[in-house]
C-alpha positions as a Markdown table, in Angstrom:
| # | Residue | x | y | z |
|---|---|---|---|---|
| 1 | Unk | 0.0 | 0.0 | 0.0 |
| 2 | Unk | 1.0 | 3.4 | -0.9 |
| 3 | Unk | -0.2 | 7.0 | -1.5 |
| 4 | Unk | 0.3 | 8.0 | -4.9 |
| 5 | Unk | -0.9 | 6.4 | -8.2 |
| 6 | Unk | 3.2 | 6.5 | -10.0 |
| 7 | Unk | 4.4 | 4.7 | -6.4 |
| 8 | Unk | 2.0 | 2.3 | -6.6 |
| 9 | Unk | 2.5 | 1.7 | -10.3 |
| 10 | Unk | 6.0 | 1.4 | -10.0 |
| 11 | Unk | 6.4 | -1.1 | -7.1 |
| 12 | Unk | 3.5 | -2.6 | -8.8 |
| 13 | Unk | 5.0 | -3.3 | -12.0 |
| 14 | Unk | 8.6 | -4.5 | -9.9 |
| 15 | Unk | 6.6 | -7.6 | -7.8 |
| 16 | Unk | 4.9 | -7.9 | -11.2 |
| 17 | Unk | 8.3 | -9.2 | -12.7 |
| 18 | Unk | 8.7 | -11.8 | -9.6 |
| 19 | Unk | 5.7 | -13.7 | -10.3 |
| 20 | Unk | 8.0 | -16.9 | -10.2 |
| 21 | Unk | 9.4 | -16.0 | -6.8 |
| 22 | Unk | 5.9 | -15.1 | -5.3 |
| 23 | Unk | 4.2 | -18.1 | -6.5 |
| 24 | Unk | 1.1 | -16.5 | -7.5 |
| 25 | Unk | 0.6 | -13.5 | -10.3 |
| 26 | Unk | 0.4 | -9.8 | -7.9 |
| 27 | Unk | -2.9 | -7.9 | -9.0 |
| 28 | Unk | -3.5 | -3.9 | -8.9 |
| 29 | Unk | -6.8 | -2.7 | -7.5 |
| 30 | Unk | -7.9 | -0.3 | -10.3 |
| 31 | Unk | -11.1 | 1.2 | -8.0 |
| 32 | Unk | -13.1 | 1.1 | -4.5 |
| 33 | Unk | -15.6 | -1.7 | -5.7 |
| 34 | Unk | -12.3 | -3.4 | -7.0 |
| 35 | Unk | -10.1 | -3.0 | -3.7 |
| 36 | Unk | -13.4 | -4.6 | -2.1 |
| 37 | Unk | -13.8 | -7.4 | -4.6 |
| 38 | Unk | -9.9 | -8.0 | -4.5 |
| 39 | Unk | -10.0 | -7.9 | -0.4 |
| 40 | Unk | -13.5 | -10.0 | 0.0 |
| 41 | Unk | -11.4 | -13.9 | 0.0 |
| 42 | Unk | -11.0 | -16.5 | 2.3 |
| 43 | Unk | -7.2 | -16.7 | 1.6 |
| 44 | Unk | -4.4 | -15.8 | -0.2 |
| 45 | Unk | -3.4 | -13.2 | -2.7 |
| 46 | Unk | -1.1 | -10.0 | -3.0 |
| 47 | Unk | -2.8 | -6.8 | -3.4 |
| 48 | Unk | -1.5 | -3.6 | -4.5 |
| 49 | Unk | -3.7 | 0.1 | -3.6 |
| 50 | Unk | -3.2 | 3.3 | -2.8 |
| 51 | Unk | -5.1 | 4.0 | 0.8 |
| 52 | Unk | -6.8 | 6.9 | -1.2 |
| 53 | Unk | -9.6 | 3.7 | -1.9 |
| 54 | Unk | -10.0 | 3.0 | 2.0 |
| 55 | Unk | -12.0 | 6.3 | 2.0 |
| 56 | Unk | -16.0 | 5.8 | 2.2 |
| 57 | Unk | -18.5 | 6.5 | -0.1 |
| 58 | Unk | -20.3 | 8.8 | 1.3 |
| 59 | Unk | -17.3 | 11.0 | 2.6 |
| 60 | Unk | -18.3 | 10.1 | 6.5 |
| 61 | Unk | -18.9 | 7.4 | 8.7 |
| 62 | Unk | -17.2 | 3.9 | 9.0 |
| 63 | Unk | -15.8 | 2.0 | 5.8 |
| 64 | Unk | -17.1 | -1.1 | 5.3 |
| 65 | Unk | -15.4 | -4.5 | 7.1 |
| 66 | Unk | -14.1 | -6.4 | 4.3 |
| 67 | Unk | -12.7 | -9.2 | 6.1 |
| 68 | Unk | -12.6 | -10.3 | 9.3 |
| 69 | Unk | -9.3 | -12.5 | 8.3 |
| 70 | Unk | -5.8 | -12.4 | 11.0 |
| 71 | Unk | -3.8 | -13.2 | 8.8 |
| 72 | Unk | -3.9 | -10.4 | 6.3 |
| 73 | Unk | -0.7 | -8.2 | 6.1 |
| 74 | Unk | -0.6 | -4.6 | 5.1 |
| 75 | Unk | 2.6 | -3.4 | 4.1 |
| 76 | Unk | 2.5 | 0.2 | 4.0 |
| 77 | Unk | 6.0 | 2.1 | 1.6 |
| 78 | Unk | 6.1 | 5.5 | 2.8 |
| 79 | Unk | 4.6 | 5.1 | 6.0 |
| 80 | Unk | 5.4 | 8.4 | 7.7 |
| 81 | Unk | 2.8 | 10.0 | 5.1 |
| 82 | Unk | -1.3 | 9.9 | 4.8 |
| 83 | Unk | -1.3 | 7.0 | 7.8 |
| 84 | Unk | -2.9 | 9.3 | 10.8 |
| 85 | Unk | -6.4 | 10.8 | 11.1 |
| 86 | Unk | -7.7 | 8.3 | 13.8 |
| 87 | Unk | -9.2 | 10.7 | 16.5 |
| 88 | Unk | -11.2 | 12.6 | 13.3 |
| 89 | Unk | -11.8 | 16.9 | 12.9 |
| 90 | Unk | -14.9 | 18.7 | 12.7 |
| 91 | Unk | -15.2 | 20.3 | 9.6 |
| 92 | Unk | -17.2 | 23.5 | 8.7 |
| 93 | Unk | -20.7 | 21.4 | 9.0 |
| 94 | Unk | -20.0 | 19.8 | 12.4 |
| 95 | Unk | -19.3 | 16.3 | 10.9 |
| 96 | Unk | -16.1 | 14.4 | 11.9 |
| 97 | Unk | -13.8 | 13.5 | 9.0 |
| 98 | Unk | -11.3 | 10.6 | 10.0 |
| 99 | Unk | -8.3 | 9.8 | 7.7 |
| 100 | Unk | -7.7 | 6.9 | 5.7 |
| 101 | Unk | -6.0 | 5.5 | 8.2 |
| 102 | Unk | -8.7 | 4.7 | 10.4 |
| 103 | Unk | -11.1 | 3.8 | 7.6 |
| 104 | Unk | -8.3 | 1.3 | 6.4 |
| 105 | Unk | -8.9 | -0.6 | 10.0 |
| 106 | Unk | -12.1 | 0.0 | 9.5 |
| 107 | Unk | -12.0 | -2.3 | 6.7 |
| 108 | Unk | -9.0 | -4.9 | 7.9 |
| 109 | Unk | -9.6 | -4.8 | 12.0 |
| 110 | Unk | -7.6 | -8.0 | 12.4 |
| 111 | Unk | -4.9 | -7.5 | 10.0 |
| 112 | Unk | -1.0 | -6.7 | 11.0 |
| 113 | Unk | 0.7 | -3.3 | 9.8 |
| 114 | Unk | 4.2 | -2.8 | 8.5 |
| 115 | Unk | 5.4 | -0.1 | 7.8 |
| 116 | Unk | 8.4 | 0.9 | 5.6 |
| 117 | Unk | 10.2 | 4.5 | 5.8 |
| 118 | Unk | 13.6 | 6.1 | 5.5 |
| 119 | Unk | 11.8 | 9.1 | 7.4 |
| 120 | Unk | 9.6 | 8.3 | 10.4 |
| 121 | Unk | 8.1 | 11.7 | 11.7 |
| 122 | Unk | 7.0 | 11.9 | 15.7 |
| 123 | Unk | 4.2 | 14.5 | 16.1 |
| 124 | Unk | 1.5 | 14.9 | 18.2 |
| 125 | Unk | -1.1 | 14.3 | 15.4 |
| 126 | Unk | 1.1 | 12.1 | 12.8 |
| 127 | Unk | 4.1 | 9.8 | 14.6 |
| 128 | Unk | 4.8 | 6.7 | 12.6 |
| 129 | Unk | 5.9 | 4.5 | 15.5 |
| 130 | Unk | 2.4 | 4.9 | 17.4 |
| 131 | Unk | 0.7 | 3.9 | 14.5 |
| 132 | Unk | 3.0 | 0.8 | 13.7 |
| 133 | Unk | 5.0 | 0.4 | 16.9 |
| 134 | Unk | 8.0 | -0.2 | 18.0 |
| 135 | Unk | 11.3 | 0.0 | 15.0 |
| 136 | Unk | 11.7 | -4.0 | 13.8 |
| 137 | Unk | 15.1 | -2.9 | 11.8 |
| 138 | Unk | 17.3 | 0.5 | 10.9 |
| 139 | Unk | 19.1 | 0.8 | 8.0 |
| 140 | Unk | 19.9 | 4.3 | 7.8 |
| 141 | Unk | 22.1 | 6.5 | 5.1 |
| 142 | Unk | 25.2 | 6.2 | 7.0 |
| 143 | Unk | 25.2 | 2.2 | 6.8 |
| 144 | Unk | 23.9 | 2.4 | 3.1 |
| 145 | Unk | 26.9 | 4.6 | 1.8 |
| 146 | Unk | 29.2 | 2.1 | 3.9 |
| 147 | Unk | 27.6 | -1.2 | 2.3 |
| 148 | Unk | 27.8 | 0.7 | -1.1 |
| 149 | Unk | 24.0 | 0.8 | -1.8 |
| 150 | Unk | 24.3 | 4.4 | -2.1 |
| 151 | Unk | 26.2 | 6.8 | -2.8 |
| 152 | Unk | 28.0 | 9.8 | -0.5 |
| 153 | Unk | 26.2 | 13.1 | -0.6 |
| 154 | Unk | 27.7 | 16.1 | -0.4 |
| 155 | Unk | 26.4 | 20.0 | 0.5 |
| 156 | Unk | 27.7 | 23.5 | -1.3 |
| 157 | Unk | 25.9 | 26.5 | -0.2 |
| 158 | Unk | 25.5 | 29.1 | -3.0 |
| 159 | Unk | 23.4 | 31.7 | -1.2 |
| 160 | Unk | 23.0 | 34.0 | -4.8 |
| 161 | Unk | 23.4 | 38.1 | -4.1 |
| 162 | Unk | 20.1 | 39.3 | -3.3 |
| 163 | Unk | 20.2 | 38.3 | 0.5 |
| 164 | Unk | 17.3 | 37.7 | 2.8 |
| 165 | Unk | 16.9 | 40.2 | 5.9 |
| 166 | Unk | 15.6 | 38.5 | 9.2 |
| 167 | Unk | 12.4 | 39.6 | 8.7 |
| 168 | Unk | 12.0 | 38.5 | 5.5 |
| 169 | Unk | 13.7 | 35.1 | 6.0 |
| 170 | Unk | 11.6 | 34.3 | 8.8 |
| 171 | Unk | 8.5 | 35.4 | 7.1 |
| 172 | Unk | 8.9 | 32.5 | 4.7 |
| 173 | Unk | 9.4 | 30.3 | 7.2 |
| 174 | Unk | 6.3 | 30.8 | 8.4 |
| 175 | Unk | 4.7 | 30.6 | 5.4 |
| 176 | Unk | 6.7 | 27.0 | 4.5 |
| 177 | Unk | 5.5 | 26.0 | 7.7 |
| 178 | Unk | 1.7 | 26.2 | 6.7 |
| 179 | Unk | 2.1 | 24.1 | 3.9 |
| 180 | Unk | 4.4 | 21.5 | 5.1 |
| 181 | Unk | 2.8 | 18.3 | 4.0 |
| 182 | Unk | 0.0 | 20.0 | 1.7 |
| 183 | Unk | -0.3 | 18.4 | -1.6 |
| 184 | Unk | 0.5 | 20.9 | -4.7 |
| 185 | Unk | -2.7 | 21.4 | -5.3 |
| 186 | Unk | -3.5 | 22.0 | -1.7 |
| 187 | Unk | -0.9 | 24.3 | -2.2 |
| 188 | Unk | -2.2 | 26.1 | -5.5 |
| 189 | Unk | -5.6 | 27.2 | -3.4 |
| 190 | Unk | -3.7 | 28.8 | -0.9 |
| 191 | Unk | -2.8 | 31.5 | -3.9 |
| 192 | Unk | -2.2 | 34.7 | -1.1 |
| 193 | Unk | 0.7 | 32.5 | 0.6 |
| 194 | Unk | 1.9 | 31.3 | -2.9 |
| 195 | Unk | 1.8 | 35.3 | -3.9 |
| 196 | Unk | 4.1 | 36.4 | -1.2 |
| 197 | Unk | 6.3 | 33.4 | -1.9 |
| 198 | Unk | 6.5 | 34.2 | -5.7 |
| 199 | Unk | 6.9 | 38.1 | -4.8 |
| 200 | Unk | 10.1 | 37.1 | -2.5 |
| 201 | Unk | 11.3 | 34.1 | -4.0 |
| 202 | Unk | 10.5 | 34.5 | -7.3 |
| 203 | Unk | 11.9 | 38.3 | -8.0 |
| 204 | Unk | 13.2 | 38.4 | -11.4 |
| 205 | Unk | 16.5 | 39.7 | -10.6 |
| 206 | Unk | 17.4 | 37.0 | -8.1 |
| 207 | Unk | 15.8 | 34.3 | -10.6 |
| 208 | Unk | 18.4 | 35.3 | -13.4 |
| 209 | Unk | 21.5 | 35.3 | -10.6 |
| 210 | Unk | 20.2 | 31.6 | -10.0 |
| 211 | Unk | 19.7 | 30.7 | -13.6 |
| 212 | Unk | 23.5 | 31.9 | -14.4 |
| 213 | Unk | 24.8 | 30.1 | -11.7 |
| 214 | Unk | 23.1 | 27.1 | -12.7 |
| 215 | Unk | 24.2 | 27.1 | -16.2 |
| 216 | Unk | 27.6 | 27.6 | -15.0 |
| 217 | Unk | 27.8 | 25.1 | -11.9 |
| 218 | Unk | 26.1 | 22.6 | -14.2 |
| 219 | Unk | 28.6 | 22.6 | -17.2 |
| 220 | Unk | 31.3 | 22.7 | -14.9 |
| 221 | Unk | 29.6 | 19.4 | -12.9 |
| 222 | Unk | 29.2 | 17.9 | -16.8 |
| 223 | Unk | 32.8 | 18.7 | -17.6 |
| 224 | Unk | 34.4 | 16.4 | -14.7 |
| 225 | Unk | 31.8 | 13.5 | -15.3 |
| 226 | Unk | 28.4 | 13.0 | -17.0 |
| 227 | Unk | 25.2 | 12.9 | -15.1 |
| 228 | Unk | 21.9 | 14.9 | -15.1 |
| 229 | Unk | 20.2 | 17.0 | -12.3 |
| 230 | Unk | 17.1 | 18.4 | -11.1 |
| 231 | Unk | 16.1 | 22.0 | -9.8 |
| 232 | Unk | 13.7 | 22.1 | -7.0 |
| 233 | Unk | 11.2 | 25.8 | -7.0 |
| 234 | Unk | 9.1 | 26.6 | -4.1 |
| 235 | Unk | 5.8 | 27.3 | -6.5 |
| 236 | Unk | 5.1 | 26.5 | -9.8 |
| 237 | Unk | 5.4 | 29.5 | -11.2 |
| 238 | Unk | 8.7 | 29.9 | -10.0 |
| 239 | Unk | 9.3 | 26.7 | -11.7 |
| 240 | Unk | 8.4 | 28.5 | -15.0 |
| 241 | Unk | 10.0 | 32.1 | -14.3 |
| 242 | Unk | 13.5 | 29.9 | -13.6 |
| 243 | Unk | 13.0 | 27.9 | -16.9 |
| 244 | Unk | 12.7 | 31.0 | -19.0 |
| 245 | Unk | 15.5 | 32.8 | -17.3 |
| 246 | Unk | 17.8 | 29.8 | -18.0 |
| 247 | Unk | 17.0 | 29.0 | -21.5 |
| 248 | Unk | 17.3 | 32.8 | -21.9 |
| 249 | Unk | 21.0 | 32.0 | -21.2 |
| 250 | Unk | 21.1 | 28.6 | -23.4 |
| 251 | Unk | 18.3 | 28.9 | -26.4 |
| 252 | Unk | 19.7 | 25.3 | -27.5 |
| 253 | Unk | 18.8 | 24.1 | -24.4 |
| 254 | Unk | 15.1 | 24.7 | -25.4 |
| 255 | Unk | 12.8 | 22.1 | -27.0 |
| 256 | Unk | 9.2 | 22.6 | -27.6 |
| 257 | Unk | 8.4 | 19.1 | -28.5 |
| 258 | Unk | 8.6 | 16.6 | -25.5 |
| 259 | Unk | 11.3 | 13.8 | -26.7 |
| 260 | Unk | 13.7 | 16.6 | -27.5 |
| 261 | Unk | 15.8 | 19.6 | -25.4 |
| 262 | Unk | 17.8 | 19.7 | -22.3 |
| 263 | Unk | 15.8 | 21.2 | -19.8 |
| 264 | Unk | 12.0 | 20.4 | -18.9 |
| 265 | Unk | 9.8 | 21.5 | -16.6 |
| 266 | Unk | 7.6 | 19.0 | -14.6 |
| 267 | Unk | 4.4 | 19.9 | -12.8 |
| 268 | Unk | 1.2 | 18.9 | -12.3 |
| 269 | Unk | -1.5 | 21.1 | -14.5 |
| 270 | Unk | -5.0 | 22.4 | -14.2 |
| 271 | Unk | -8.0 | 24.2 | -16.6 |
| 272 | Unk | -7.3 | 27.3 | -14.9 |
| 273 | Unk | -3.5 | 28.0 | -15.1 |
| 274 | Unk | -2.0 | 31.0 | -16.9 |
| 275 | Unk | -0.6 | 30.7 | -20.2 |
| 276 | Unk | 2.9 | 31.0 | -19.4 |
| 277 | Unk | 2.3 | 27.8 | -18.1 |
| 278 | Unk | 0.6 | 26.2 | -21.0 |
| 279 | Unk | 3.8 | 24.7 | -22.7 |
| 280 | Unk | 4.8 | 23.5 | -19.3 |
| 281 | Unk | 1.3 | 20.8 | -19.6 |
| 282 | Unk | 1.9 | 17.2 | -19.2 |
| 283 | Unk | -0.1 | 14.3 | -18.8 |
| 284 | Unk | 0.8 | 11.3 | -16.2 |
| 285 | Unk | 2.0 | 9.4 | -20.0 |
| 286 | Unk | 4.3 | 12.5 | -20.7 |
| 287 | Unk | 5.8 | 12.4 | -17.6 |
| 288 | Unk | 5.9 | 9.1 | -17.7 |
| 289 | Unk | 8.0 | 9.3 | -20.8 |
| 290 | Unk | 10.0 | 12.4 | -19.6 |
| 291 | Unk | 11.2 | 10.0 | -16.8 |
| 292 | Unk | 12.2 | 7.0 | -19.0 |
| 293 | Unk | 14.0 | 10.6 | -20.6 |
| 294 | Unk | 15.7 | 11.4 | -17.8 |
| 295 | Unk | 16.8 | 7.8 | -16.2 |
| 296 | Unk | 19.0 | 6.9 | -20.0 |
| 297 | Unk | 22.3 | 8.6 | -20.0 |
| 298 | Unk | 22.5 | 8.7 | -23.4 |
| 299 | Unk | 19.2 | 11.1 | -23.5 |
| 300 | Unk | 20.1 | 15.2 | -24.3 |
| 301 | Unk | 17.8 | 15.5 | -21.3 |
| 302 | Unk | 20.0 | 16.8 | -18.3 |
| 303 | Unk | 17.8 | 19.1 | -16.1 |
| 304 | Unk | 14.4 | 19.0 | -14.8 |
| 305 | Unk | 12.6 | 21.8 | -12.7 |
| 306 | Unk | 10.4 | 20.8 | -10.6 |
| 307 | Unk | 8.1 | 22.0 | -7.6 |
| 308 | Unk | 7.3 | 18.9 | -5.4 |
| 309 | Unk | 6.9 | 16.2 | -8.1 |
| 310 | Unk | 9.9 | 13.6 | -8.4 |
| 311 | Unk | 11.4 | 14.9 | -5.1 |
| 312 | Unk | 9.5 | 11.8 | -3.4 |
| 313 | Unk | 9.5 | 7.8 | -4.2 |
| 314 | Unk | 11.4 | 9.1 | -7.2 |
| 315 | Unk | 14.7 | 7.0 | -8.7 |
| 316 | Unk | 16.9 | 8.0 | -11.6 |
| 317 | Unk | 20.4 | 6.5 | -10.8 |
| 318 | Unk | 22.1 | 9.3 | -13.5 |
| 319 | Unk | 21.1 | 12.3 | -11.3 |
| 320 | Unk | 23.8 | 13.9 | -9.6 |
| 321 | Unk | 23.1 | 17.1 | -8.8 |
| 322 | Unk | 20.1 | 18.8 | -6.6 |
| 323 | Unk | 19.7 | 22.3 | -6.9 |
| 324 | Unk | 17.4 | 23.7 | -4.0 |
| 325 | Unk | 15.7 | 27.2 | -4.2 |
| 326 | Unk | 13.1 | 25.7 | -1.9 |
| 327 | Unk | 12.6 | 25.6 | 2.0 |
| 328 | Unk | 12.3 | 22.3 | 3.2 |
| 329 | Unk | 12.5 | 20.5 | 6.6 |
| 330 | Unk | 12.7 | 17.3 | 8.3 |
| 331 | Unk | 11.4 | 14.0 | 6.4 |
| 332 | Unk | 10.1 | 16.2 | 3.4 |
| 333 | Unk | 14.2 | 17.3 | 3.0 |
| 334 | Unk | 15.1 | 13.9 | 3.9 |
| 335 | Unk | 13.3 | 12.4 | 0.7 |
| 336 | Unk | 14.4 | 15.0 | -1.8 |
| 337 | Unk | 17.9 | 15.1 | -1.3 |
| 338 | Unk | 17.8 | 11.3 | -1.8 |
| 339 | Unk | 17.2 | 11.7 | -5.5 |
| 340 | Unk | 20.9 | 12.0 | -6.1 |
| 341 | Unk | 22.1 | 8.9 | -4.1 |
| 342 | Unk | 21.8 | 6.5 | -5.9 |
| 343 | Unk | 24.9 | 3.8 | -7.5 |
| 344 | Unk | 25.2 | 4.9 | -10.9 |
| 345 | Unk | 28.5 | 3.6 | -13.1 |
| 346 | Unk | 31.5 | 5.5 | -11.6 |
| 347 | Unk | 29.2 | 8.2 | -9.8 |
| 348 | Unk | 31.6 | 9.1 | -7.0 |
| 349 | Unk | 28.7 | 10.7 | -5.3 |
| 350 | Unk | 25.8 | 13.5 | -5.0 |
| 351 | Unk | 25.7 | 16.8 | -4.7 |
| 352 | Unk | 22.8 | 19.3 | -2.5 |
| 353 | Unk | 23.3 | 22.7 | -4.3 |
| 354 | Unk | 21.8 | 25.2 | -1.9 |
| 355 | Unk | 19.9 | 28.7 | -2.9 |
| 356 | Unk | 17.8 | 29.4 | -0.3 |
| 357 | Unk | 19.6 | 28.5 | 3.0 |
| 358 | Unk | 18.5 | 25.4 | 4.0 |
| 359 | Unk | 22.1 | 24.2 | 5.8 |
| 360 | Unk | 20.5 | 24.2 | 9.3 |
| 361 | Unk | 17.4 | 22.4 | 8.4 |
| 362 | Unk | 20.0 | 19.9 | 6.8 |
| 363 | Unk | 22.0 | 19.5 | 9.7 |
| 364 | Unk | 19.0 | 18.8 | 11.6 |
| 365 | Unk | 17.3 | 16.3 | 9.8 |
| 366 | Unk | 20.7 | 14.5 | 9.5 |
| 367 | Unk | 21.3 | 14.0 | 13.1 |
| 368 | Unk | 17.3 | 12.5 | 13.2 |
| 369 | Unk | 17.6 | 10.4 | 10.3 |
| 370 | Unk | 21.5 | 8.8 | 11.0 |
| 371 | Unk | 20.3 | 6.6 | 14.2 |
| 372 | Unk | 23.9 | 5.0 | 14.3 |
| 373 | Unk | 25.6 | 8.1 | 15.0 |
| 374 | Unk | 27.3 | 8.9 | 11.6 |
């Protein structure tokens, strides 16, 4: 079980491969009635769902109890996201509204719960270990690099010249810290906080001092060794801002058709976004292709921009390189930086490339997240 439909497609499509192994052929719930149908046995079976389908019809109330079975197993990937909401909030017409979570046990009361993460979060309304108890094993990024699973990261701060006063630094701070967790399209409603951001963030002058140091950094990166990277914006339309400003620099780098160009931008879209961002538009299939782009070293694709897709449950071994003009904390830090981990031929290693300031949040979520002490 996970969260998000390209998750669950991909681990989907990995057990699919292992059918042999398994002993039996993995199958995908593709809807509600299906999860039911899929859930409703007396015995066996591997199921793959998002826990998006464990929410009730009618938006309240108690999901139905599909089976009453002990010996079901949920394996949750991801598990420090979407698996809290068990005491329920009011909304605005006095009903409770629970999260998945509790309409998942709703459905499975007798079943165990493993959960997977390499970033369990302790709140008072979301901790990971209170909802699957105590740690079973910890493999942490320290012991990876060591057993050569992945590879060392390394941080460079490039603060660019237009600095931050207190004030202003701490003002988006706040506002980062009102929309920790929210989806991007969660994020798109809250368009006042997404205003300030893009008026502070997103001023044209400092957007062009990023995009030449990009362009620079990143050819000097390409001369020592091959490898691609991605650019991480706090709002979309930062995203598209930073893509004009650096194709400004390199026009070649520019494609308007999608198997072609260096640089992309990927986002998610809606009816009712400007027209700047209208050649930005993809589909799940495009960025579906765009990724297949991005994972071949032998592609001219080499940079991606992005806003919050890719920096989770994302893996393209040629990436290198993370350039971060986003604030980002904890678990949510945690996950993107890991995008440039991974073993790739003679990749000595990754590299965080921060914009924004983001060294202390860094150095904090390190010391949480390396339990052996490295």
């Amino acid at each position: 079980m996970t969260d998000r439909n390209d998750l669950d497609d991909q681990l989907f499509s990995t057990f699919g491969n292992c059918a042999s192994l398994l002993r039996q052929k993995p199958v995908q719930a593709t809807s509600r009635e299906n999860l039911k149908e899929l859930l409703q046995v007396t015995g066996g079976g591997i199921v793959f769902t998002t826990i998006q389908k464990f929410y009730p019809e009618d938006g309240n109330g108690i999901f139905d109890t599909l089976s009453q079975r002990v010996n079901i197993v949920v394996v949750a990937d991801e598990a420090h996201r979407s698996q809290y909401g068990f005491t329920g909030r009011i909304d605005k017409e006095g009903n409770i509204k629970y999260g998945n979570a509790k309409h998942l046990r709703d459905a499975l009361p007798n079943a165990s719960f493993i959960g997977f993460t390499g970033t369990p979060i302790e709140r008072e309304d979301r901790d990971t270990q209170k909802v699957f108890g105590n740690y079973i094993d910890i493999y942490d990024v320290v012991q990876a690099v060591e057993d050569g699973a992945t590879v060392r990261l390394s941080y460079e701060s490039r603060l660019v010249k237009i600095k931050f006063n207190k004030e202003v630094s701490d003002k988006i701070d706040e506002l980062v810290e009102t929309i920790e967790g929210a989806t991007e399209e969660q994020l798109e409603k809250a368009k006042k906080k997404n205003a300030q951001i893009n008026a502070i963030i997103g001023h044209p002058n400092r957007l062009k001092d990023i995009a030449q140091d990009i362009v620079s950094h990143f050819e000097a990166r390409q001369a020592v060794f091959e490898g691609k990277g991605m650019i991480a914006c706090m709002t979309r339309q930062i995203a598209v801002d930073l893509y004009e400003q650096i194709t400004r620099i390199k026009p070649s780098w520019h494609h308007d058709d999608l198997d072609k160009g260096t640089i992309k931008v990927v986002m998610t879209s809606s009816s009712d976004d400007p027209g700047s961002f209208q050649p930005h538009h993809t589909n799940k299939k495009d960025r579906q292709f765009l990724a297949v782009r991005l994972k071949d070293s032998y592609d001219e694709l080499k940079l991606v921009i992005v806003q919050s897709m890719w920096l989770t449950g994302f893996d393209a071994p040629p990436l290198h390189t993370l350039y971060i003009d986003k604030k980002m904390q904890g678990a949510a830090l945690m996950q993107a930086i890991a995008r440039v981990n991974r073993v790739y031929k003679d990749k000595p290693g990754g590299l965080i490339v921060d914009y924004i300031g983001i060294g202390q949040d860094l150095r904090s979520a390190m010391k949480d997240y390396t339990a052996s002490g490295g």
